[in-house]
Structure formats: C-alpha cells, structure tokens
C-alpha positions as a printed NumPy array, in Angstrom:
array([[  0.   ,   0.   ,   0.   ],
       [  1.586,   3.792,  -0.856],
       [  1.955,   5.663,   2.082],
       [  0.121,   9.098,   1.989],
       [  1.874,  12.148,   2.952],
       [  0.675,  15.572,   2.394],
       [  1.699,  18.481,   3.306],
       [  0.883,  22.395,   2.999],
       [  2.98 ,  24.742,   0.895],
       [  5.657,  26.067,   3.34 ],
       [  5.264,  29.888,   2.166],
       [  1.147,  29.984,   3.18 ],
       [  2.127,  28.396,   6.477],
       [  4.743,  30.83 ,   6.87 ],
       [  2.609,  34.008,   5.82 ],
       [ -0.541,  32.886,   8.246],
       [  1.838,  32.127,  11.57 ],
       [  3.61 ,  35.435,  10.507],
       [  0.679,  37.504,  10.372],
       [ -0.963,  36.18 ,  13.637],
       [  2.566,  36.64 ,  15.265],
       [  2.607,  40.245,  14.386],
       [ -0.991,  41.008,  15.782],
       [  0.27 ,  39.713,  19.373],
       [  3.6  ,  41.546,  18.689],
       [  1.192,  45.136,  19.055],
       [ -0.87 ,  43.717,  22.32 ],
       [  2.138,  45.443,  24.922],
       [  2.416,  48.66 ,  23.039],
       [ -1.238,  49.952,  22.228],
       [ -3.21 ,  50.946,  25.105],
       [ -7.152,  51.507,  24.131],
       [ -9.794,  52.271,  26.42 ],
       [-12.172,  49.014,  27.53 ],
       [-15.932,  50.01 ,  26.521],
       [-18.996,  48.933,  27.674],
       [-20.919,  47.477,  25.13 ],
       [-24.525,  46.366,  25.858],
       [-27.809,  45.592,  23.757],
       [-31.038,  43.939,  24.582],
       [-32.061,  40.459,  22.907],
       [-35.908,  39.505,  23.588],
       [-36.24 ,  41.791,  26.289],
       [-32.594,  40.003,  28.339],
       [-29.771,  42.896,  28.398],
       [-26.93 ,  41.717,  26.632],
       [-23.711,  43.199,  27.945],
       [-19.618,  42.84 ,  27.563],
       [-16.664,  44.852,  27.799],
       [-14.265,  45.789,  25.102],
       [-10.923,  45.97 ,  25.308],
       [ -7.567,  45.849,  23.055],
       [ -6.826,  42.219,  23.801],
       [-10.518,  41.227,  23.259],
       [-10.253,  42.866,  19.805],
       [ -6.868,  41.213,  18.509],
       [ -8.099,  37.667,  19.574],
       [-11.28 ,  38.075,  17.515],
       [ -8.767,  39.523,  14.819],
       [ -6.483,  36.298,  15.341],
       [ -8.959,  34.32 ,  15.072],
       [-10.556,  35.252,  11.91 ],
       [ -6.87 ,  35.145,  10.314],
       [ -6.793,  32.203,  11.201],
       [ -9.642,  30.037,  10.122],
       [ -9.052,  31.936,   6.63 ],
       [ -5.839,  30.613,   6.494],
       [ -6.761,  27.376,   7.49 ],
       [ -9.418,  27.61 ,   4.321],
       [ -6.559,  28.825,   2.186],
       [ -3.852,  25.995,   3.412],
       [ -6.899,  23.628,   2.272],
       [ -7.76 ,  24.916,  -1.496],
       [ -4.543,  23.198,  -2.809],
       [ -5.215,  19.758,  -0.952],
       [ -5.676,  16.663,  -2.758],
       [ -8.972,  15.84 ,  -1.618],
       [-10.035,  19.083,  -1.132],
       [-12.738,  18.67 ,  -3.562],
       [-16.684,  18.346,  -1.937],
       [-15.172,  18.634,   0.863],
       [-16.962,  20.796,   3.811],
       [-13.709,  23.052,   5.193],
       [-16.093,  24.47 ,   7.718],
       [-15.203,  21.117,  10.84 ],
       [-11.995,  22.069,   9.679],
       [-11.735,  25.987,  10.563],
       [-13.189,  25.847,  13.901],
       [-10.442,  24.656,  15.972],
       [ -7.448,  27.047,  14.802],
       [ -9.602,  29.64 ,  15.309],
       [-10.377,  29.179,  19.297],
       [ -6.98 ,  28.198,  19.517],
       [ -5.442,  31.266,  17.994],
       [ -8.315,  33.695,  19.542],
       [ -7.301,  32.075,  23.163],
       [ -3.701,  32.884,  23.305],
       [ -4.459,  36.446,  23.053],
       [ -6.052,  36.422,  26.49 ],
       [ -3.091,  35.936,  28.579],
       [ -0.59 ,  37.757,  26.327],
       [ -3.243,  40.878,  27.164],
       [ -3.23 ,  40.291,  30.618],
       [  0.277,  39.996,  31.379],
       [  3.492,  42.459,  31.318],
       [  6.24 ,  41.193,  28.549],
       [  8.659,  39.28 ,  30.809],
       [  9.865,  35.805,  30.804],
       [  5.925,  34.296,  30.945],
       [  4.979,  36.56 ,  28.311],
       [  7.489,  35.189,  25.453],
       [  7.303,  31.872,  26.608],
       [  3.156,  32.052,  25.965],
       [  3.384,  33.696,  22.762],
       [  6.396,  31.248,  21.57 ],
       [  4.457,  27.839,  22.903],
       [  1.042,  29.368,  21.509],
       [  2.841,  30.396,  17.956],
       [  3.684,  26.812,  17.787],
       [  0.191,  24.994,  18.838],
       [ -1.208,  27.154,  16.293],
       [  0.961,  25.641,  13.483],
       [  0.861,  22.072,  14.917],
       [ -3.223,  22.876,  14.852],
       [ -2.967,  23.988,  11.007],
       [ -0.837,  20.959,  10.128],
       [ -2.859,  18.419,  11.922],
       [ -5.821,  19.972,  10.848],
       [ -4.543,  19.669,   7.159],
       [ -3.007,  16.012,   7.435],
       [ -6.51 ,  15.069,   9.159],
       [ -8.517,  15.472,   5.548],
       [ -7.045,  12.447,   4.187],
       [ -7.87 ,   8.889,   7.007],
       [ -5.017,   7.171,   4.968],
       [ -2.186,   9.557,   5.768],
       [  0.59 ,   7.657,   8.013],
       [  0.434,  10.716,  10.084],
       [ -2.744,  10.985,  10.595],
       [ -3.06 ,   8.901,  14.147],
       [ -0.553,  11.811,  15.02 ],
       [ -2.658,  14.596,  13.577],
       [ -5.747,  13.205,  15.882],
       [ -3.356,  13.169,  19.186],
       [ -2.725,  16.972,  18.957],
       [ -6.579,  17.775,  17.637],
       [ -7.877,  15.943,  20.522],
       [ -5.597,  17.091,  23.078],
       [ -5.876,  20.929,  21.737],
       [ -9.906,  20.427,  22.082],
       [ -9.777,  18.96 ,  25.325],
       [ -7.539,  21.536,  26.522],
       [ -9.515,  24.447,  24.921],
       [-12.906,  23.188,  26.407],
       [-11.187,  23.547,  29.609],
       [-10.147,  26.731,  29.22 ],
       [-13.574,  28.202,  27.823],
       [-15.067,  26.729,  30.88 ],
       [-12.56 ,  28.205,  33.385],
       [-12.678,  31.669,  31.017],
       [-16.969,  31.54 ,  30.998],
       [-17.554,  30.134,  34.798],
       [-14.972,  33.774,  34.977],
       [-17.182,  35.902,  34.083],
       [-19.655,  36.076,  36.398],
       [-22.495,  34.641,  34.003],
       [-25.521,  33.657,  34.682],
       [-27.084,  30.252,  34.678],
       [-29.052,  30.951,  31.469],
       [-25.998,  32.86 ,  29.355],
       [-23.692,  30.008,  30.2  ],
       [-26.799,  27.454,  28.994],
       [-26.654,  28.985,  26.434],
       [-22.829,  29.291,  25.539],
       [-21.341,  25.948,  27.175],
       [-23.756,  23.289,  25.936],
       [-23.287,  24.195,  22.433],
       [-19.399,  24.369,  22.761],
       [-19.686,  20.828,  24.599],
       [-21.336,  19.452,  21.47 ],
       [-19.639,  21.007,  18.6  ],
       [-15.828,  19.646,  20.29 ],
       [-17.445,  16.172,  21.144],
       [-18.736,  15.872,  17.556],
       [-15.201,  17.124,  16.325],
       [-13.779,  14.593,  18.743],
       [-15.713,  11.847,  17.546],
       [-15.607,  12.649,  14.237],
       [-11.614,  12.04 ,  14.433],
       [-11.872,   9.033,  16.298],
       [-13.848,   7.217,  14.452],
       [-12.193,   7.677,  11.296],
       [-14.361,  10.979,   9.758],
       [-17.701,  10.064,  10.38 ],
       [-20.32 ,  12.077,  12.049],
       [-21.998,  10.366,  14.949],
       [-24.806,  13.276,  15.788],
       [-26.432,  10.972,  18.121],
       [-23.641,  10.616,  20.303],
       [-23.194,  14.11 ,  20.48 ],
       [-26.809,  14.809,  21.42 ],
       [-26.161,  12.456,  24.677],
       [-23.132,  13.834,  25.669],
       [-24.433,  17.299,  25.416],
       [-27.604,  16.071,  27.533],
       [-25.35 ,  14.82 ,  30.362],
       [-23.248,  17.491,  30.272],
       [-26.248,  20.373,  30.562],
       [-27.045,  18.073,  33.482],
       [-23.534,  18.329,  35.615],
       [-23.651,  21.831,  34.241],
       [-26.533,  22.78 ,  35.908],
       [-25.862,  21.316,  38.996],
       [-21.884,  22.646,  39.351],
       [-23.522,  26.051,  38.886],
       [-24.814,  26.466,  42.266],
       [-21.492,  25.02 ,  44.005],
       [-19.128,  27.249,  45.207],
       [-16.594,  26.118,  43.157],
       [-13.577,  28.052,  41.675],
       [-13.325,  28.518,  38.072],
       [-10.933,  26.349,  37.471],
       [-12.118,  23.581,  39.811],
       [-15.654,  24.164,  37.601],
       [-13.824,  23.656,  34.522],
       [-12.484,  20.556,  35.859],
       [-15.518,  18.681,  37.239],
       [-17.089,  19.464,  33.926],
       [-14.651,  18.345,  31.542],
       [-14.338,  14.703,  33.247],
       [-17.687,  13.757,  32.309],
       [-17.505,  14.438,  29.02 ],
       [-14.515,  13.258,  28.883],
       [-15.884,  10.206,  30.145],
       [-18.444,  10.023,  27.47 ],
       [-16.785,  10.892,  24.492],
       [-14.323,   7.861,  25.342],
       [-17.135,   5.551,  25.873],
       [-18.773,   6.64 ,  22.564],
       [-16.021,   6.148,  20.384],
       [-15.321,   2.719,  22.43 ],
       [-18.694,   1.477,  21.514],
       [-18.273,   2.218,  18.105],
       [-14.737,   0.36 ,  17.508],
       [-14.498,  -2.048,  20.111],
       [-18.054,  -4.399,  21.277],
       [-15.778,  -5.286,  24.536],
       [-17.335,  -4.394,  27.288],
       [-13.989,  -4.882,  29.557],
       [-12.249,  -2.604,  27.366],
       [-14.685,   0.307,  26.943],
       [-15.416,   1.79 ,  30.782],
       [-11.72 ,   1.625,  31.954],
       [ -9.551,   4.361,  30.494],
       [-13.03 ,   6.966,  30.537],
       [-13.515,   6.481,  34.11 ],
       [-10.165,   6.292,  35.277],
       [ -9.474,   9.809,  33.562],
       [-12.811,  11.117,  34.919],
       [-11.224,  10.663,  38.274],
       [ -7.857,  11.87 ,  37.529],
       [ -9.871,  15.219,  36.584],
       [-11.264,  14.977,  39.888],
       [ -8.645,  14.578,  42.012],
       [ -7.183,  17.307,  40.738],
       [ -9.901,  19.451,  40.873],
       [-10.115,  18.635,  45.111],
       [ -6.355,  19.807,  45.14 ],
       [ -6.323,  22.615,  42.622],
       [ -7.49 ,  25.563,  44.206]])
C-alpha cells in the first residue's frame, strides 16, 4: 500500500503564523480604552466589555480560520469537501492565546506564551490539514494533537466563561453548544471521519445536566472547569469505544479512570 503524505505549501504556512505573530507583537504597546458594550435580545440585556486584547483575539482568530481555508484549497482531496469542521479549531486556539498575552506584562511568561502558543497554532494547522485524508501515516498523530488541543480548549472556555460572572441561562446557552460542537469534532476524528450526531446529542444532555448542577457550588473557576470536563470526557471515550471495540472490559476503563484523575485534581487545585 503507498503511504500518503501531504503536506501544505511552506510559504502559506509561513505568511498565516507570521501575520498572527505580528498582531500579538502590538498587544504590549497599544493601550485603548475598555468600553462597555450592551444591547437587549428579547427583552434580556446583553452586555460585555471591550478591550484591546478582546479585539486582537477576535482579529487572530478570523486570520486564522481563513488561512486554514486557504492551506486547504490546494489539498488533494479538497474537492466536496466541507472546510467548515476544519476551521473551527485554529480559530479558538489562535483567539485564546491572546487572552493571557493581554493580561500579562512582557517578561519571561509573556514570550514563553506567545512562543508555545505560535507553535500549537501551526501544529493545529498541520494536523488539521493532514486530518482530511484517514489514509495519511500521520494521521493517528494529527488526531493526538486535535484531541488534546480540544480537550484543553474546552477547559479553558469553561474556566474563562464560569470567569465571568455569568448567569445560569448565558452560560446554557454558551457551554452546551461548545460541549457538542468539540465532542462531535472529537468523535468525528476518532472514528475515522464520520459524524456520529447521536452521540453528540447524549453527551451534550449529560453534560447540561452536571452543568446545571456545578452552577450552584461554590466552586472556583478552574475547579468548575475541571468537574465538567471529566464527564464528558468520560463520554466521548465511551462513545467512540462502543463504536470500535463491542468489549465491554475494554470500553469503561480508560473513561472512568481519567474522569477521576480530573477529579482529584480538581479537590487539590485551588
């Protein structure tokens, strides 16, 4: 059998790690004012604040699902194929490095997030790429650093949303549908590209369900995030188990086991 190996032109790579580079490069030398943006949506006042670093991660983000798009026009399958699964991910992941580079002063912590986060986002474009094609010799690779980046970035939009202050019905209304888009994404690279909607309905169900009831625990954000994202953990693990493997002894052990490794830490992490 020939071995598939694909790989995006160099210079676009370049050009689209360059560009998002250059929009953190500005975050420690333009101070804006934060506004206070708010607007009413069937009679619920919708409000936010607006900063700098808010601005450049939206910024970021855009650049980078449209150079995820343009990485993919020259692929070899890229033909009927629906780039949209496929822009998602770089996006969050560029958009959430901006956060902390806003936050902090530039200092050690400060080059060591933006050089850490310039790479994830061109491991993310790469796996993303090598991930079109099931046959590619890489590809178990590719679906190692998509998974991990998605479990890691629900994490963080759960510690960054339970932040806020929200309340229950803005984060029902926010989390839920995060939960199910990254547990169909999850799925759908586990099992090979196909879409198990089903699966994704459940998980979301359970989820909503722990979700509800974390809410009214007083919990630290990152404890929250925690507790949440061992669940559906849990459940995404179990899904793609019953789908490959009918053995019942091999299904329930590695979901659980990392469900309570989330745990634990979530009793010790403050």
């Amino acid at each position: 059998m020939e071995n598939i190996f694909h790989l995006p032109k160099p210079g676009r790579l370049s050009i689209i790690t360059a560009g998002i580079l250059i929009c953190y490069a500005f975050l420690p030398y333009v101070q804006v004012p934060a506004r206070e943006i708010s607007f009413p949506i069937l009679g619920i006042l919708i409000s936010f604040t607006l900063n700098f670093y808010n601005l450049i991660s939206l910024i970021t983000a855009i650049m980078a699902a449209a150079g995820m798009d343009w990485l993919l026009s020259d692929h070899p399958n890229r033909e009927n194929l629906n780039t949209f699964p496929h822009l998602i991910l770089p996006a969050l992941t560029a958009g959430a490095i901006g956060f902390p580079l806003g936050l902090l002063e530039i200092g050690s912590a400060w080059w060591i997030i933006l050089g850490l986060g310039s790479l994830l986002v061109v491991l993310i474009l790469l796996s993303e790429y090598i991930s079109i094609d099931v046959r590619d010799i890489r590809y178990p690779l590719a679906l190692m650093v998509l998974s991990g980046t998605s479990y890691s970035l629900l994490l963080i939009l759960s510690i960054a949303i339970h932040s806020a202050g929200l309340r229950l019905y803005q984060i029902l209304l926010l989390l839920p549908t995060i939960y199910a888009f990254f547990s169909l994404r999850i799925l759908n690279f586990r099992l090979g590209g196909r879409w198990r909607v089903e699966w994704t309905a459940v998980i979301s169900m359970i989820v909503t369900q722990f979700l509800i009831g974390l809410f009214y625990w007083p919990l630290s954000p990152v404890r929250f995030g925690l507790l949440l994202l061992g669940p559906a953990y849990a459940m995404i693990g179990i899904a793609s188990s019953l789908e490959e493997n009918p053995e019942i002894k091999n299904i329930f052990l590695e979901p659980v086991v990392m469900m309570g490794i989330l745990w634990i830490l979530a009793i010790f992490i403050p």
